[in-house]
N, C-alpha and C positions, 0 to 999 in steps of 0.2 A: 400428636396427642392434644386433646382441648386444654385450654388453658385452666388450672385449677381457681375454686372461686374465689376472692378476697376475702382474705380472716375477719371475722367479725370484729367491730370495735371493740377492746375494754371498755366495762362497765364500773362508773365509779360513783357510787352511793355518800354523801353528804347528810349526816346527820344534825341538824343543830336544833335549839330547844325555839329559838324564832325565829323568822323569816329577816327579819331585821338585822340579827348577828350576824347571820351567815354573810348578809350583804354586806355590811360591813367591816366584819373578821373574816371570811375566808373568799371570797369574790376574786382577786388577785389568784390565788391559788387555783379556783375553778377554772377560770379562764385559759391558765396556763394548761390545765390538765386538758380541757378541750384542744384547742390547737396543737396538744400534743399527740390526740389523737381519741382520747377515752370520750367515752358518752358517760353524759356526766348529768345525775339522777340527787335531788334536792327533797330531805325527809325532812320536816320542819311543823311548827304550829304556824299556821297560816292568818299574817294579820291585813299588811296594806303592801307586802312584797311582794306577792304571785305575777302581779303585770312585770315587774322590774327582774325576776326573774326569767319566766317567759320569754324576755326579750334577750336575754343571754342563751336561750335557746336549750335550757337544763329541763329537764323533765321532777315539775314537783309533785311531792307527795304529803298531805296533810297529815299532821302527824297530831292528836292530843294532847303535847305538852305543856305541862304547867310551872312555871319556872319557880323553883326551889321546891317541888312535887316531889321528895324525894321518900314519902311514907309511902306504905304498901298499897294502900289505897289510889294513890295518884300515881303512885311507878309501875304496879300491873298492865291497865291499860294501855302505858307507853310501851310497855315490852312488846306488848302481843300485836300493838301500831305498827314497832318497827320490823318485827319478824315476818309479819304478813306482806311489808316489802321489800323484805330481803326474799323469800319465797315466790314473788311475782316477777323480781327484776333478777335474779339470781346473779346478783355485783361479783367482780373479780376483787376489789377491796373495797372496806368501806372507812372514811373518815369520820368521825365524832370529835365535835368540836364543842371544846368546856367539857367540865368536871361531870355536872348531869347528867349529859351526853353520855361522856365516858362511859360513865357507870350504870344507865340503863341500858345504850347501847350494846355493852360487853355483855349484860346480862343477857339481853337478845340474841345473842352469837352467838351461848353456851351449847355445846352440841354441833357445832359449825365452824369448817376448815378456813371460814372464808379471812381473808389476812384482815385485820380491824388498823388503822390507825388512831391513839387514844391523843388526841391535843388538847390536854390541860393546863392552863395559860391563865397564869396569874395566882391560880388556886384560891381565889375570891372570898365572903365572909369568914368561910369555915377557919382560916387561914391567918385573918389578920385580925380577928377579934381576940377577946380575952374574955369572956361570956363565958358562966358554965355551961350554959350549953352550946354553944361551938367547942366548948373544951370534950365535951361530950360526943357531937360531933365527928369531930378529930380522933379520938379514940375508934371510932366506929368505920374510919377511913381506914386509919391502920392497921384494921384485921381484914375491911374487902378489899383496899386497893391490889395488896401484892397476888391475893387469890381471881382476880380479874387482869392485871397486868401483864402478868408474868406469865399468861399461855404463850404456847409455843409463835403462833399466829399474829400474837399482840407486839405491836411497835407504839412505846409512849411518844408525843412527840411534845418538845419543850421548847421557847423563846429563849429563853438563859439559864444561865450555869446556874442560880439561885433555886429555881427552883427542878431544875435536875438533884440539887444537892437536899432539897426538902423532900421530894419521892425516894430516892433512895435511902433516908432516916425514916423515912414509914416504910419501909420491906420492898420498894422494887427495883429489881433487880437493874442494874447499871447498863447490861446489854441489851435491854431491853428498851434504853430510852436513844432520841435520836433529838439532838438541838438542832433547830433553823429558826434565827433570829426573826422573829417577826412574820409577818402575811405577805408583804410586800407594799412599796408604794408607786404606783402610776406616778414614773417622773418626767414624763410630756403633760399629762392633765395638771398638774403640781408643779407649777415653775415659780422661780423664783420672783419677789411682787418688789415694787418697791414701797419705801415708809409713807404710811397714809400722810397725810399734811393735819396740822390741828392738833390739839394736848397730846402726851401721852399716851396711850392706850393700853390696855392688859388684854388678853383671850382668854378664857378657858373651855376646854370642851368636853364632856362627859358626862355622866349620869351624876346628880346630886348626892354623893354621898360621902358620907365622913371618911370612906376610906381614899376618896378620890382627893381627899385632904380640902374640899370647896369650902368648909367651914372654916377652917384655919384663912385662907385663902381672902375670904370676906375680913376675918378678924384683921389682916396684914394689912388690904386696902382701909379698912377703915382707920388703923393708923396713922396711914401715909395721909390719909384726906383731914383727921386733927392736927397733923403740923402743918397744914397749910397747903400740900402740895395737891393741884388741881389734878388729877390723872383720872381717868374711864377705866372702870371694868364693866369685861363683855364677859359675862355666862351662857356659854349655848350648852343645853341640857336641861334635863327634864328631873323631876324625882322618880323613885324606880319604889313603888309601895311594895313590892315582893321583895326588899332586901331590908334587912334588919337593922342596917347602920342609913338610910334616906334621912335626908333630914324634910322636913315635915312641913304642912300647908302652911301654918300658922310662922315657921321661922322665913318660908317664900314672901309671906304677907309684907312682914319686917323687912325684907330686903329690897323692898320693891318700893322702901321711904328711905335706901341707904341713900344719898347723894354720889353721884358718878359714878354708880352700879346700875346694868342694866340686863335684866333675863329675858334672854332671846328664847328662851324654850328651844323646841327644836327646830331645826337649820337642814337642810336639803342640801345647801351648796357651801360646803364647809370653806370654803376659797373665800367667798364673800366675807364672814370670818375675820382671816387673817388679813384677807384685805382691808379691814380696818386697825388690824392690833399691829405695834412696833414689834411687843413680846408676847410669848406664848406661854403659861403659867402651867402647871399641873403639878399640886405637891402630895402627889400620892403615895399612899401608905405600902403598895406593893402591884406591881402587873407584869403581865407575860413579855409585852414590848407597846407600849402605849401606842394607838394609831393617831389619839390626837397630835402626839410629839412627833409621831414620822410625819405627818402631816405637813404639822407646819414649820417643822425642818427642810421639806422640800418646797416648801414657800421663801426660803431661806431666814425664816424670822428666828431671833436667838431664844433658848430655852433657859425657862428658872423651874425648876423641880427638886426632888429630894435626891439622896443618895440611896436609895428603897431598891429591892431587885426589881427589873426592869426597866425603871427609870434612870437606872447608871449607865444601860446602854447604850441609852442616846442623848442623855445630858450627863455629858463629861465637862468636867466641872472646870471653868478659865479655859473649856477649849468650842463647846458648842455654846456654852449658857452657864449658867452658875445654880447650884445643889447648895441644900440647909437640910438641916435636921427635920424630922418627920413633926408635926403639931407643931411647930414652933413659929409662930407668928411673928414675933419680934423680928429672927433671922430673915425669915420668909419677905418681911419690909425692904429689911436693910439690902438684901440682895436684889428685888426690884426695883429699889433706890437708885441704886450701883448704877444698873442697865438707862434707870431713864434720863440719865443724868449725862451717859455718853455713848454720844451717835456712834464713835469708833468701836466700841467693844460689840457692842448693837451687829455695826457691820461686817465684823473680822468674825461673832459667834455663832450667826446667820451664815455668812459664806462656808463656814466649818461645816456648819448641820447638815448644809443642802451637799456639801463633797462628801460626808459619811453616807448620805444617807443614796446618792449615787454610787461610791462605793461600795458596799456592802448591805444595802437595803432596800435595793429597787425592786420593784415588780418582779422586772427580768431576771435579779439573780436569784430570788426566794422561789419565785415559780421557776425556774429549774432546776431548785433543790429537790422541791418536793414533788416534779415528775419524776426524778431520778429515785425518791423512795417509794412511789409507786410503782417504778416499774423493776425496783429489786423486790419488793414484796409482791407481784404481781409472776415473778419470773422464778421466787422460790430459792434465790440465792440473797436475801439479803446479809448484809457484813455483819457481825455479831462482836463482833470484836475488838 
């Protein structure tokens, strides 16, 4: 008898609103699902990623996305972007990654068996403002999310229990949601550094905005630099003009006469980074699983951040780094104080973060989470239960 032909790859369809997110929120995950075996198809707005894609050997597809585009006007065209490549590539599943995502995505599936994964992570301004209109918003989630979540087809997927516990108080349904901590972190590229030489240092890394707590952040160092104590802070990031909480040209201006602050803007080799910082800062207001904190936990540098969802998961507070209250400057000081004051907790809350984050947040264990719910969605038995 001839031999029968080899099954065709799965096909696995990546949603995200930039080219940029994806690489740096779901790239770990892609990779995994490749060598797992899926061909793996890249739906995105197209800015300076396509070559860095390419080179992972994913097949993109330009997508219109306009980030926070979520009126009728800018989410038609998205719909009818992503449906035209779900009709060309005809995906076995497809992932959407972020809220936007989600929910144009879903909207583009309506009519279609094909399994969705929805990862919404952090659940961002809508979320952690207090604006009438995010409160507005939020109302307006609460009646589409459970009527898009809750197909049969649809798997939500979450970072932490926080905000599994925030979707299911807006209508969707519990079986419906699946936690995998985080994206993952490469921890051969990501080893651990030792302490730069020279003052103190601080990190921080992320988008400029109020909710990533950088303001408070600035407020703390500047404290610390009027009692005298000489210490550097490093900000790599950028302002984000599409987000409603950015803080602004005119407040960068100011910061750029702070004494012992200095804005990297953006950074390629986030290593370099931490290669300069003792600690890694980030006192955000709320996220899925912070990448800058996996980051530089697997650099082994100790963390200071809040006690916020997401950020409890990898800064455990006297065990990786030390947590303060959310805006709070004062605390946000004194607990940086703490850390630069002693090389020992520096080095016992570093060696902690880099054994968690090898434990239970590596590359390898996250990317064989989420092959294994691709291929229970993919196989038509996933667990419900």
């Amino acid at each position: 008898m001839p031999a029968s032909p080899p099954a065709p790859p799965r096909r696995l369809l990546y949603v995200a609103n930039e080219d940029y997110a994806f690489l740096m929120h779901r790239l770990p995950m892609a990779r995994a699902a490749r060598e797992a075996g899926f061909e793996v198809h890249v739906a995105t707005n197209v800015n300076k990623g396509a070559a860095a894609i390419a080179a992972e050997r994913f097949t993109l597809h330009p997508i219109p996305f306009r980030r926070g585009g979520l009126s009728p006007s800018a989410a038609w065209p998205v719909v009818r972007a992503i449906r035209r490549v779900e009709r060309a590539i005809n995906p076995d599943v497809v992932h959407h990654s972020g809220l936007q995502a989600s929910l144009l995505g879903s909207l583009a599936a309506l009519g279609s068996d094909v399994p969705v994964v929805n990862a919404i992570t952090g659940l961002g301004y809508i979320f952690t403002s207090t604006t009438w209109r995010s409160g507005l918003l939020k109302q307006a989630m609460a009646w589409l999310l459970p009527r898009l979540m809750n197909r049969r087809s649809s798997c939500v997927l979450v970072q932490n229990p926080d905000d599994s516990a925030a979707l299911r108080r807006l209508g969707v349904n519990a079986d419906r949601i699946t936690l995998i901590p985080g994206s993952g972190v490469d921890t051969d590229r990501f080893q651990p550094l030792p302490e730069p030489e020279g003052p103190i240092t601080f990190g921080f890394a992320g988008r400029l905005l109020t909710d990533k707590g950088v303001r408070a952040l600035v407020a703390a160092h500047r404290l610390l630099r009027g009692e005298g104590h000489a210490f550097n802070l490093l900000i790599a990031g950028n302002p984000d003009p599409a987000n409603p909480a950015s803080v602004t040209e005119d407040e960068i201006a100011a910061w750029r006469r702070e004494p012992g602050l200095t804005l990297l803007g953006h950074i390629d080799d986030i290593t370099a980074l931490w290669r300069r910082c003792h600690i890694a800062v980030l006192p955000s207001h709320r996220e899925g699983l912070p990448v800058s904190l996996l980051e530089a936990a697997a650099c082994g540098r100790p963390l200071v951040s809040t006690d916020a969802p997401g950020c409890r998961e990898i800064a455990l507070h006297e065990q990786t780094g030390l947590t303060v209250p959310i805006e709070n400057a004062p605390a946000l000081a004194q607990a940086m104080l703490q850390l630069a004051h002693s090389p020992v907790l520096r080095a016992l809350y570093g060696a902690a973060a880099r054994k968690l984050v090898e434990d239970k947040l590596s590359a390898k264990i996250i990317g064989g989470a989420i092959v294994d719910l691709y291929t229970r969605m993919t196989s038509g038995d996933r667990d419900d239960t």
